[in-house]
C-alpha positions in Angstrom: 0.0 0.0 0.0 2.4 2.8 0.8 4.9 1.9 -2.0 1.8 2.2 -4.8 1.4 5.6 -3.2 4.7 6.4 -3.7 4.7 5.1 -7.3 1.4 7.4 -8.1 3.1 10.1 -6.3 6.7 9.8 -8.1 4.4 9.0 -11.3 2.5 11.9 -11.0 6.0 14.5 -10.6 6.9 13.0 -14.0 3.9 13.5 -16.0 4.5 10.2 -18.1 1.0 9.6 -21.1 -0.8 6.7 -19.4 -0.9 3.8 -21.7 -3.2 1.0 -22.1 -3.4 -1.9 -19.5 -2.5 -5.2 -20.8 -4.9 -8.1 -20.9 -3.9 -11.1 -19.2 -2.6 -12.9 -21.6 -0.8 -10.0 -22.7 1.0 -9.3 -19.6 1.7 -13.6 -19.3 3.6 -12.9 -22.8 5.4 -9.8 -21.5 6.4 -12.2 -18.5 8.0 -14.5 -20.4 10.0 -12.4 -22.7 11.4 -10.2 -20.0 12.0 -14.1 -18.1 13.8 -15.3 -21.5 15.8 -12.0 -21.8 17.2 -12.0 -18.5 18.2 -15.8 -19.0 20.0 -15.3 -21.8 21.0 -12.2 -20.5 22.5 -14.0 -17.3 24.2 -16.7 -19.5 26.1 -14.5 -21.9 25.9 -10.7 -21.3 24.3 -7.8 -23.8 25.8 -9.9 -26.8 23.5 -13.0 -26.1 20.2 -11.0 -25.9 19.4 -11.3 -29.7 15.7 -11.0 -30.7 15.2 -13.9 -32.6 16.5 -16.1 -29.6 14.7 -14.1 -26.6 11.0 -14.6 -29.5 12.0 -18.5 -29.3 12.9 -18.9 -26.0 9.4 -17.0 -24.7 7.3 -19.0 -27.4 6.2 -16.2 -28.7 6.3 -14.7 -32.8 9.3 -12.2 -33.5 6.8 -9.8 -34.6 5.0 -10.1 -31.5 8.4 -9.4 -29.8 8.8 -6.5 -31.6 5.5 -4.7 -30.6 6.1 -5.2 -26.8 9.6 -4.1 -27.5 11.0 -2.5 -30.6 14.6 -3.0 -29.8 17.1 -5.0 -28.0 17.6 -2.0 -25.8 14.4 -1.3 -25.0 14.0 -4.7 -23.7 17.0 -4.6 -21.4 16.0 -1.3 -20.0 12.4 -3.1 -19.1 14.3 -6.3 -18.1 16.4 -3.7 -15.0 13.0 -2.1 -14.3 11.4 -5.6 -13.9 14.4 -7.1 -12.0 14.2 -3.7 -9.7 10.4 -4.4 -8.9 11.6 -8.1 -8.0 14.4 -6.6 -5.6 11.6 -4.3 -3.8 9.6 -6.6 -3.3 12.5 -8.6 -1.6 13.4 -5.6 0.4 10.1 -4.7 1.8 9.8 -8.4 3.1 13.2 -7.7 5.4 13.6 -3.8 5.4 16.7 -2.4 6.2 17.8 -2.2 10.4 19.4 1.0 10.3 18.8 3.4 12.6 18.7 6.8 10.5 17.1 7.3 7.3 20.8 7.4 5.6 21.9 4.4 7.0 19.1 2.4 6.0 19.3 3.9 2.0 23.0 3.0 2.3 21.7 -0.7 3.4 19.2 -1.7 0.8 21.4 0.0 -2.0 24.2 -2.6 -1.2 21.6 -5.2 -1.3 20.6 -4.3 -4.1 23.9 -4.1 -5.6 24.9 -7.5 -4.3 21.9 -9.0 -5.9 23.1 -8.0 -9.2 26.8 -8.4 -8.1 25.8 -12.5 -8.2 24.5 -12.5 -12.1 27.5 -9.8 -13.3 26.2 -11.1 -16.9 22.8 -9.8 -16.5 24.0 -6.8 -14.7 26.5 -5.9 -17.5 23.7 -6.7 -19.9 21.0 -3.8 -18.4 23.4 -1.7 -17.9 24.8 -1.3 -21.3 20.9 -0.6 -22.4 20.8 2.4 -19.9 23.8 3.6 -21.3 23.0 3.3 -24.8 19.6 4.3 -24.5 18.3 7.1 -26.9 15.0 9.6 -26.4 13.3 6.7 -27.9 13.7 4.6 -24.9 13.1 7.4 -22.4 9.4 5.5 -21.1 11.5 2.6 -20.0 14.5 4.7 -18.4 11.8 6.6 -17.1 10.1 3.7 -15.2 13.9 2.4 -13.8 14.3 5.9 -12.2 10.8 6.2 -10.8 11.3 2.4 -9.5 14.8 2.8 -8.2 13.1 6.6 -6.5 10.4 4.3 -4.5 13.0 1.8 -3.6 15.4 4.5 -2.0 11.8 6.5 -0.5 10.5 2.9 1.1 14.1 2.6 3.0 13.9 6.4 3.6 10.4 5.7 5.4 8.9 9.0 3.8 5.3 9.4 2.1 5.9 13.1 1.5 9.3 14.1 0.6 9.8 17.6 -0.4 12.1 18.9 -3.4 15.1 19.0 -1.5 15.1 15.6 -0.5 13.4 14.1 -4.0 16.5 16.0 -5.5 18.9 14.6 -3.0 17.5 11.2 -3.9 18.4 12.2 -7.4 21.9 12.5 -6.9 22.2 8.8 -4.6 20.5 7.4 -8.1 22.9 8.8 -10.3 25.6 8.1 -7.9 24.5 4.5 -7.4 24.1 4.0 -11.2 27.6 5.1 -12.3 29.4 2.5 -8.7 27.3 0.0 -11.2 29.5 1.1 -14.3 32.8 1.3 -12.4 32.6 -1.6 -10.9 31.4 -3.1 -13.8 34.0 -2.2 -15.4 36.8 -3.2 -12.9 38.0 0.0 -12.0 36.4 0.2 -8.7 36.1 -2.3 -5.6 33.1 -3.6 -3.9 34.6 -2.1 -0.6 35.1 1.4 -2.4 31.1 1.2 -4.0 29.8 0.7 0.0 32.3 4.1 1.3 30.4 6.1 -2.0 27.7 4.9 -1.4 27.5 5.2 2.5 28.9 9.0 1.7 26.5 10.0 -1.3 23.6 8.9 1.3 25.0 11.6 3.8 22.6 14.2 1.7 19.7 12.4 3.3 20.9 14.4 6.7 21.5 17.3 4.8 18.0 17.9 3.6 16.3 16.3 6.5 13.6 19.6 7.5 13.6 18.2 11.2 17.7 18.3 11.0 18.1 21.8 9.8 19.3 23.3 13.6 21.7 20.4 14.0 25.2 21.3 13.7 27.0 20.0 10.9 
């Protein structure tokens, strides 16, 4: 219940054009694409997603593919956002034990990372999309920001947050995003990811309303 609020709330900042539910057979087919991409995804990286394989692999026609999802990247991109939904769902059954609002952001961030830290394949794979993603894509990068936003709000324990801190979350996205690419990348540690992280999530304090008289 509070995290839908938080997705109409987060939805309604962004002003996206409301599209039309899926049937259920519909969303059963979207299910098994974005299940087939991520396996193949896992197995081999971005260069094993191919469209042909992922219409094969989810039984359904490559033209069919195509209409849920006109490219390769925008598949990936909706493969994160579904994987992210997967890891909140997680989360919210054993929420984070820290005891300020920071500390528990820092926690669940570094659950989340670990998550995708044990299929580095998949990880690489979703990443690369975000990174390559055009304006075309922008729905689906849209929905992995607004995800990743309630994810960092349900640790934060807010319902209202106000511009300051939305904004501050902002910045622990972009921050946690680009620990993804480094480390990705091998040119940063897991043990220098968790020190960003746990100082990126300092801004928490800093644009806590009920913190503003406490000395820095």
């Amino acid at each position: 219940m509070p995290a839908q609020a938080k997705v109409a709330k987060v939805e309604a900042r962004t002003s996206q054009p409301a599209s039309p539910p899926l049937t259920e057979r519909q969303e059963a087919r979207r299910r098994r694409i974005l299940h087939a991409s991520a396996q193949l995804a896992s197995r081999g990286g971005f260069d094993a997603v191919q469209m042909r394989e992922v219409a094969e692999s989810s039984q359904v026609a490559l033209g069919t593919l195509y209409r849920y999802f006109p490219s390769k990247i925008h598949l990936l991109v909706a493969t994160m956002q579904d994987q992210l939904e997967h890891m909140h769902g997680t989360l919210r059954k054993k929420p984070p034990q820290g005891q300020t609002a920071a500390e528990r952001v820092a926690e669940t961030l570094m659950r989340a990372f670990r998550a995708l830290q044990r299929e580095p394949h998949l990880a690489d794979a979703m990443v690369r999309a975000l990174t390559f993603a055009d304006r075309s894509v922008s729905p689906e990068v849209d929905q992995v920001s607004r995800q990743t936003t309630v994810i960092i709000l349900d640790a934060m324990g807010l319902e209202n947050p106000t511009p300051e801190q939305l904004s501050a979350v902002r910045v622990i996205e972009h921050t946690w995003h680009s620990a993804l690419i480094t480390w990705l990348s091998g040119r940063a540690s897991i043990a220098q990811v968790k020190i960003d992280i746990e100082t990126v999530c300092r801004l928490i304090d800093l644009t806590d309303p009920t913190a503003s008289g406490k000395p820095s």
